[in-house]
C-alpha angles and dihedrals in degrees: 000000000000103000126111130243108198124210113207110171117086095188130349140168124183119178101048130115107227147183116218126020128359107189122199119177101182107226125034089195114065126169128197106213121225095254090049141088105178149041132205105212109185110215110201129191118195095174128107098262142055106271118215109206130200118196116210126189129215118186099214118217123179132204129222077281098062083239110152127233117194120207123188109235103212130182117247134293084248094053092253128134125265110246102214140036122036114332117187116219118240089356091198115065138194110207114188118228097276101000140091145259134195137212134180125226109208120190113204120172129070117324100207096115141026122270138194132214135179108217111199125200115201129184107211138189093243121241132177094269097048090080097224115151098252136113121237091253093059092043091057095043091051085054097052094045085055089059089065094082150350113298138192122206100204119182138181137204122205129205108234118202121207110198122217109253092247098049117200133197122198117147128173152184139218126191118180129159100285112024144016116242121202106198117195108210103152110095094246140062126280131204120217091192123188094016107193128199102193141183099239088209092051111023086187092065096076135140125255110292120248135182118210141176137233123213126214110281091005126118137226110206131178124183111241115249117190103237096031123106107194115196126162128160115264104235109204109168092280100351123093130199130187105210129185127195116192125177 
């Protein structure tokens, strides 16, 4: 199985009570679309305290394995801005108790192939050099208010898709004795959401639901099993598909 199953939450916890900020960023997959430049991404805080967000960039490259390799995007030595690649901006937020914040990924830089970036949101204790627009006296009172009780910092990083200008779709399937085999052949990522392994005499006896995604020129394959029924929605950029595969 060559798919991959991404994992896009650094750190959660969702049942505690909490003092401070408390961050959701909606998604945790974005894609950018051929025809576009820029994405608006909506960082919310519904805790009790002002959260101070830094945004992070990865640039993901994978090997023939499909095994992911993470590199930090920085801006220049000078301060500048890179010119190229996937720039956040601003890539610090202030995100009022119980409000939002938004922030814009642009992607600058050739657009012939597909590319893959993690996008981490970190809430942060904020410190001088961390070039958020606040004066010393508010950094040290938003410490102190942070002493008052226990307090979870609870980031998230999301996996941003930056779709090749001239976008194609071609997604096929191969079905042969023993296994199903789902080809990507399209030049852009697929998503096989709410993937079902069911019992085809009890539809409710079914293992746990997963969504994954193909890569271009990646396979899904599942090994055929007599009594079992396998669907999932063909996620191709706008278009969805309901597909059923039955032995």
């Amino acid at each position: 199985m060559k798919a991959l199953l991404f994992c896009g939450v650094l750190s959660l916890c969702a049942t505690c009570v909490q003092a401070g900020p408390n961050i959701n960023i909606g998604t945790v997959y974005d894609y950018l679309d051929g025809d576009k430049s820029t994405y608006l991404k909506r960082v919310f805080n519904g805790g009790s305290s002002t959260a101070f967000v830094r945004v992070n960039i990865f640039e993901m490259t994978f090997d023939a394995a499909g095994r992911a390799t993470e590199h930090p995007l920085d801006n220049n030595a000078d301060g500048a801005a890179r010119r190229t690649g996937l720039v956040a901006s601003p890539a610090r937020l202030i995100v009022p108790a119980n409000g939002m914040q938004a922030l814009r990924l642009l992607y600058v830089g050739e657009r012939d192939r597909e590319r893959y970036y993690r996008v981490r949101y970190v809430p942060v204790v904020p410190e001088r050099e961390d070039q958020f627009a606040v004066s010393e006296a508010e950094r040290e009172q938003y410490k102190a208010s942070l002493t008052a009780g226990i307090n979870i910092m609870a980031g998230y990083g999301a996996i941003f898709f930056v779709r090749p200008k001239h976008t194609r779709f071609d997604t096929k399937v191969h079905d042969s004795a023993t296994q199903y085999r789902v080809q990507n052949a399209g030049n852009s990522t697929i998503e096989l959401g709410d993937y079902r392994d069911c019992s085809q005499r009890d539809p409710r006896e079914c293992l746990a639901t997963r969504s994954y995604h193909v890569l271009p020129g990646k396979d899904f394959e599942l090994s055929k099993v007599a009594g079992r029924v396998y669907s999932y929605e063909l996620i191709e950029g706008d278009k969805k598909t309901k597909v059923k595969l039955q032995p």
